[in-house]
N, C-alpha and C positions, 0 to 999 in steps of 0.2 A: 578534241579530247577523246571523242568514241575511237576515232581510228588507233588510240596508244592499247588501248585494250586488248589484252591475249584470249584467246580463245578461254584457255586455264581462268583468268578474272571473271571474263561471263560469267563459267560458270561454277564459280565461287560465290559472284552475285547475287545469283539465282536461288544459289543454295542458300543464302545466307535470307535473301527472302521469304522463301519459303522455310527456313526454320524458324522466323522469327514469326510465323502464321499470314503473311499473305498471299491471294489468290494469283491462279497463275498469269491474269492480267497484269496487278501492278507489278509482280515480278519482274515479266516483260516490262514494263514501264520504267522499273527503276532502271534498268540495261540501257536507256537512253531514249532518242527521237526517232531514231532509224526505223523503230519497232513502231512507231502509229497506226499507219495505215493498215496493217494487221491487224493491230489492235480494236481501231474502230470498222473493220470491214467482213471479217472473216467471224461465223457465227460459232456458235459455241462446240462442234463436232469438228469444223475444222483448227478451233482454237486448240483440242486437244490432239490433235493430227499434228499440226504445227509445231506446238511446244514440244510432244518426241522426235520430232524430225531434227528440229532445231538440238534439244537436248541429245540423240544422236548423232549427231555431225559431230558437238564438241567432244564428245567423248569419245568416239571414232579416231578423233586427230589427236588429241591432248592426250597421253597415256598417263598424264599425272592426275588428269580430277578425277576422282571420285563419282561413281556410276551413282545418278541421281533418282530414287526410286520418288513414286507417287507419293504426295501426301494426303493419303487415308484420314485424317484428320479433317481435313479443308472440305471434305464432302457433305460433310454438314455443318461445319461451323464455320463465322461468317470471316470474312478478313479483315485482318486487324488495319487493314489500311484503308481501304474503299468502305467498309464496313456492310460489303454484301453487293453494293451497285453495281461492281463490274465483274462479279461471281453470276453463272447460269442461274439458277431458278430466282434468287429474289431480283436480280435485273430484268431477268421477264418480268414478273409477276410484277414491278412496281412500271418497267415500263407498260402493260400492257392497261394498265391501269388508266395511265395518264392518257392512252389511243381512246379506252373506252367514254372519256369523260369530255375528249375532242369531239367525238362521234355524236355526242348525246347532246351538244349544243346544237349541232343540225345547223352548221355554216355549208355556206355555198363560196368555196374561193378556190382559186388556184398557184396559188403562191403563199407561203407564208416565211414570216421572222420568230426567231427563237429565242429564247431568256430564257436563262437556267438559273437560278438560286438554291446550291448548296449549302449542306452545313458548316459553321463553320469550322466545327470540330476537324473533317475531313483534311485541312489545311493545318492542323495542328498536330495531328498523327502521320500524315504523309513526311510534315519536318523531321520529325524523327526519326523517322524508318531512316530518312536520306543519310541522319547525321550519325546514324549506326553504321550503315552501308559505308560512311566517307571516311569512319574512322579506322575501318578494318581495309578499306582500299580506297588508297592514294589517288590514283586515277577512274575513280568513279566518275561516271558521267553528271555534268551539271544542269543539262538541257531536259531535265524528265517531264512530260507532259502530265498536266494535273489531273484527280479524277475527272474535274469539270471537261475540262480537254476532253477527254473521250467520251465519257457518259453521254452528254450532249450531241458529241458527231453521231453514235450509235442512233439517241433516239431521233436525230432528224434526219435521217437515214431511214427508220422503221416508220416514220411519218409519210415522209414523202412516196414509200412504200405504198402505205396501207389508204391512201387516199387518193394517189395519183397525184402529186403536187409537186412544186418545187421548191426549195431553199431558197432566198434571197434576202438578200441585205433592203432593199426597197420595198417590198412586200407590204400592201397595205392591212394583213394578220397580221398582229402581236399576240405569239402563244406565249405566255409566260409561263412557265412551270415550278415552284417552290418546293421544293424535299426538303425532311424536314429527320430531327433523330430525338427521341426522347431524353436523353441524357446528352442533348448538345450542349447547354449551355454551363452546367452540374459539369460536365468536366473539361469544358475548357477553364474553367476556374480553378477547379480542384488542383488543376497542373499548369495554369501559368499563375493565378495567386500565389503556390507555392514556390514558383523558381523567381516569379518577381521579386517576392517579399525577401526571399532570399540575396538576390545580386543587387538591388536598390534598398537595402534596410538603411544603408547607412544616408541616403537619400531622403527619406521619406521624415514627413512634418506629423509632428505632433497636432490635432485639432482644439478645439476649446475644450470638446467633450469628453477628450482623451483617447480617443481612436484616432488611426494611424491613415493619411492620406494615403491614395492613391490605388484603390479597387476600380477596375476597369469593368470597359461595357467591352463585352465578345460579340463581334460584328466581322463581316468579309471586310472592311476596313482595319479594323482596331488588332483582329488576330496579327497578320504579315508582319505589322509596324510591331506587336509585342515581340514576335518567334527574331528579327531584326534585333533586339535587343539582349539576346540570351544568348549565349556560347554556345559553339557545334557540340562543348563538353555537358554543360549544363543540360540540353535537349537529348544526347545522346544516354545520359544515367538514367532518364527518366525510362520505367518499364510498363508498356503500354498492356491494360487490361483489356481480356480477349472482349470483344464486344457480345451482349447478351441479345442483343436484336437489331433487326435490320432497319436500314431509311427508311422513311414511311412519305407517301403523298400529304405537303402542307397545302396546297391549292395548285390547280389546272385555271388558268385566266386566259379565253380567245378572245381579243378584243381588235375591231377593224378599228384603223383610224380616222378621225374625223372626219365629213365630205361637207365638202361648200360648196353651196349652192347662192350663184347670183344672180341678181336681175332688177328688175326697176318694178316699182309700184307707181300707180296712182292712185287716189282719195278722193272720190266725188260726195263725200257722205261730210259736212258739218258736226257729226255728234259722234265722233271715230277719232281713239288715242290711237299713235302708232305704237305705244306697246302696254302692256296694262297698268291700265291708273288706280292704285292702290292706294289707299290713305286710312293709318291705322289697323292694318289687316280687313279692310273692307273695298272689296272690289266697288268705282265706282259708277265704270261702266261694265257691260254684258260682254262688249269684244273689242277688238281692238287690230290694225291691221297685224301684228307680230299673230295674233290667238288664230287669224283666219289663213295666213299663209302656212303657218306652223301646221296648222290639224289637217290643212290638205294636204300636204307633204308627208303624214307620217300614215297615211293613209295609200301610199302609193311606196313608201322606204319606211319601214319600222326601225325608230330607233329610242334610245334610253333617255335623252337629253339633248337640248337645242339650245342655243344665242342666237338670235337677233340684231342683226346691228346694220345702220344706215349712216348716209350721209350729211348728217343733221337731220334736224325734223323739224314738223311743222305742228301749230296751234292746233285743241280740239277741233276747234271752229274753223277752220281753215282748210282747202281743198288742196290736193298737190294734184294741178296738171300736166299739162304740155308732155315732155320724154319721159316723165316719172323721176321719182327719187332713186337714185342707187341704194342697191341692199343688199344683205348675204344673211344668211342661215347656216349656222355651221350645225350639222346632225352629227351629233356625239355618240360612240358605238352602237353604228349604225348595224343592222341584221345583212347586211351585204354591201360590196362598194362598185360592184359593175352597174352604173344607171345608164343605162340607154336615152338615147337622143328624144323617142320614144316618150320613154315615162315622163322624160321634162315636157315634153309636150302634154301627157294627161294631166300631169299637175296644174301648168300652167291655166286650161280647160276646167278641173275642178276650179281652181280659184277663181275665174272669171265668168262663172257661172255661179257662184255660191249665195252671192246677195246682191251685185252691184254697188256696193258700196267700195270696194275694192280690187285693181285689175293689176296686174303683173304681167311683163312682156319680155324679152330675151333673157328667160333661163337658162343657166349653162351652169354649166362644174368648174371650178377653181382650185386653185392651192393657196395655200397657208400663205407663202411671199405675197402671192400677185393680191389676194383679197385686201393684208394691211398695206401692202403701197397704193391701192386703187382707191379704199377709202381716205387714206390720209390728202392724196393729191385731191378726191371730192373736195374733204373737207377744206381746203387751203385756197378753192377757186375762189376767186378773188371778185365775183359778181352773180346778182343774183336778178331775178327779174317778179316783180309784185304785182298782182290788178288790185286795186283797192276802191269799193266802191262805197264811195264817202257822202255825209250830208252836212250843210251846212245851216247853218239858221238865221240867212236870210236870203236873198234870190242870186241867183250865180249872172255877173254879167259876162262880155266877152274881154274885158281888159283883165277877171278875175282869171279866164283860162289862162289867155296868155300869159300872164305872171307864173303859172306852172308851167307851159311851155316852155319857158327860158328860166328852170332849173335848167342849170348843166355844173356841174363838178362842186356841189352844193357841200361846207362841210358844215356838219353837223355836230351837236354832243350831247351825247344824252347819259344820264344819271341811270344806274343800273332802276329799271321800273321797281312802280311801286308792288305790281304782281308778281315781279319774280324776287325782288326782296330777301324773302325768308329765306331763298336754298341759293342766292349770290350775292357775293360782298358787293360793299358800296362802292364802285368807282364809278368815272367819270370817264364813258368811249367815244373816241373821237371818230365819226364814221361818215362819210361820201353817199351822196345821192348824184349819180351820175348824169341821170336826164327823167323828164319826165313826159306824158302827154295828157290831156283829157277832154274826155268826150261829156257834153253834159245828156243825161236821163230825166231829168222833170226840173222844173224852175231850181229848186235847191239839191239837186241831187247830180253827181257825175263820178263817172269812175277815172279813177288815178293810174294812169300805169309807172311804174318806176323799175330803172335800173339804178342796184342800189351797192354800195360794197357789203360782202357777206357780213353777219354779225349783227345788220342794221335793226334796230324795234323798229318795224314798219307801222304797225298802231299808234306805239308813240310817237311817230315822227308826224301821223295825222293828229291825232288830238292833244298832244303834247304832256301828255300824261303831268298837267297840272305846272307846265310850265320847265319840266324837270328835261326837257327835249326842246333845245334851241337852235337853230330857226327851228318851226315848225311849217307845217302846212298851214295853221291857222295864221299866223304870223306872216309867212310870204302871202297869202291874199290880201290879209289885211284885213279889219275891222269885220271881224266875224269871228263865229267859233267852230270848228267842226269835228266832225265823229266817226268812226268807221263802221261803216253795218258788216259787209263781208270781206273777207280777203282770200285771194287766192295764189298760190305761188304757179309763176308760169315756166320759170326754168330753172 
């Protein structure tokens, strides 16, 4: 389409934009695609170099247009299309803004991503210009770049300038930037309530109350799909009033994304939740291992907000030895995302040093995929391994070991316990004791080791939690009762 365009159209174009009030960007802009990288490249002395150059050539060749003088006007007043953003001084002034407000959060990156949130009004005034432009020529160009389109390259361009940085799509910075217009929302109503109510009257329903469906929400959504629905004739009547002020800053938001950090815990402490035990808003213990890995980490990586999450858990009372439990801590807009090998190492250090209660070993950094498939496949292993050091009430012979000996592929069922009850419904799991061995500790005392399938109540399966666990360990001995003092998880 650009190539059908006479030199004479341009700059008919042009003129016809700049009579209609706007700046000599979207001017350029309406003329087509051709014109971008000018437009977002070349600073505002050579914007006016350009544009007579340009406006010379045509006039040079075309002896029919019309010698296109300045508009005196536009020097102060804002354009009726961008509404000032891609005009000199308020584009400085609002970009420089948004640099200063970068600055002032005091990030340490080298790469950043960009989000731009316009008004939507801008989308509703540019329709128009267009379907002015289209009605007075035929071959107008259809491929025009939005404000967004260039506002945005400009400022990630004076970004990457004023910091030293680079543009990417990967970039673990999200700068979001919102502009914002005081009379955004005031007159996209004003002017598509009016042409809606217009072309859809005979559409629209009656309510109970007596008022007429169908007022809209003005959103970068809901505008396109309205301007979609109105004639180039209908947008074209409409006579846009000169704007009285320019964009203004809605918010500047630098936010890193998330960093996961994983690694294995162990629990040598008896009276240690893995994450805080709360009941009724009253803390029930002082820490917990999530409260002791958390505060050392944020002590070496400051950041706003953390998750915790493992690979099941285990009892207050209950130690996790052997490799540890898998874990991750995702640090939510964290103060920086470069962590060195280094810091994982001082973290690691603070934590295993902090009480002995809790130790942590192969720190590393992760992503988002790899942490939910490493947890899920944890969670899904299919065995588990128990020391359970049980007593019985009355004296252990060696036919009672053997009989644990010779569990092997043991099924069991057990009734959801009577402890965890309240926060799991009642069913009935059907669950594998793989093998067992034991060592006896004093006439009525021996520890139990068990491989078990995951899921198992290992308690209940010792004391049988009142019968509600069949077989149980009292039950394969035989004529006895027995109890669990401690339990430990080995792998």
């Amino acid at each position: 389409m650009e190539e059908e365009l006479t030199l004479n159209s341009r700059t008919q174009i042009f003129n016809t934009c700049i009579s209609l009030g706007c700046c000599q960007r979207c001017s350029l802009r309406f003329l087509g695609s051709r014109n971008f990288a000018k437009l977002t490249t070349i600073n505002e002395n050579e914007l006016e170099e350009f544009t007579a150059n340009f406006l010379r050539d045509i006039n040079a060749s075309d002896i029919t247009s019309e010698p296109i003088q300045p508009n005196k006007k536009l020097a102060n007043d804002l354009c009726i299309s961008c509404l000032g953003l891609l005009q000199s001084t308020p584009k400085s002034m609002v970009i420089n803004e948004v640099l200063e407000a970068i600055e002032q959060k005091g990030l340490k990156f080298d790469e950043f991503h960009l989000n731009v949130s316009l008004p939507a009004v801008l989308t509703l005034r540019s329709a128009i210009v267009a379907s002015k432009v289209n009605k007075l020529f035929e071959k107008a160009p259809n491929d025009i770049f939005t404000v967004k389109d260039i506002w945005k390259n400009i400022l990630s361009k004076r970004i990457s300038e004023r910091f030293n940085v680079k543009l990417s799509a990967t970039a673990a910075l999200q700068i979001s930037v919102a502009i914002i217009h005081e009379n955004d929302s005031i007159e996209c109503s004003r002017i598509l309530n009016s042409k809606l109510s217009t072309e859809n009257s005979k559409t629209q329903k009656v309510t109970k109350n007596g008022t007429k469906s169908g007022n809209k929400k003005f959103n970068h959504t809901s505008i396109p799909k309205m301007i979609d629905t109105l004639s180039q004739e209908t947008l074209c009547d409409w006579e846009l009033d000169a704007p009285l002020s320019c964009c203004d800053i809605g918010s500047v938001e630098c936010v890193f994304n998330s960093i996961f950090v994983v690694g294995r815990y162990n629990k040598y402490s008896r009276n240690l939740s893995q994450t805080p035990w709360i009941i009724d808003g009253e803390k029930k213990m002082e820490t917990s291992v999530q409260d002791i890995v958390v505060d050392k980490m944020k002590l070496f990586i400051p950041f706003q907000k953390s998750k915790f999450s493992a690979c099941g858990r285990e009892d207050v009372d209950v130690r996790m030895l052997g490799r540890g439990r898998p874990f991750v801590v995702e640090l939510i807009e964290p103060a920086f995302v470069n962590i060195s090998e280094d810091v994982l190492n001082k973290i690691e250090n603070a934590i295993n040093k902090s009480s002995g209660d809790v130790a942590v070993h192969d720190l590393q950094l992760s992503t988002k995929d790899d942490v939910n498939y490493n947890l899920k496949q944890g969670e899904e292993n299919k065995t588990k391994e128990y020391a359970a050091l049980c007593c019985f009430d009355r004296s252990l012979t060696e036919d009672d070991l053997n009989k644990i000996e010779n569990i092997h592929e043991l099924e069991i069922h057990q009734k959801t316990p009577i402890r965890v009850l309240h926060r799991r419904s009642l069913v009935t799991r059907k669950r594998k004791i793989y093998k067992a061995s034991a060592k006896r500790v004093d006439e009525r005392t021996a520890t139990v080791v068990m491989l078990t399938e995951a899921g198992t109540y290992v308690k209940e399966f010792v004391h049988s939690d009142f019968g509600r666990t069949y077989p149980s360990l009292a039950t394969i001995v035989g004529n006895c009762k027995t109890d669990i003092i401690e339990l430990d998880v080995l792998v």
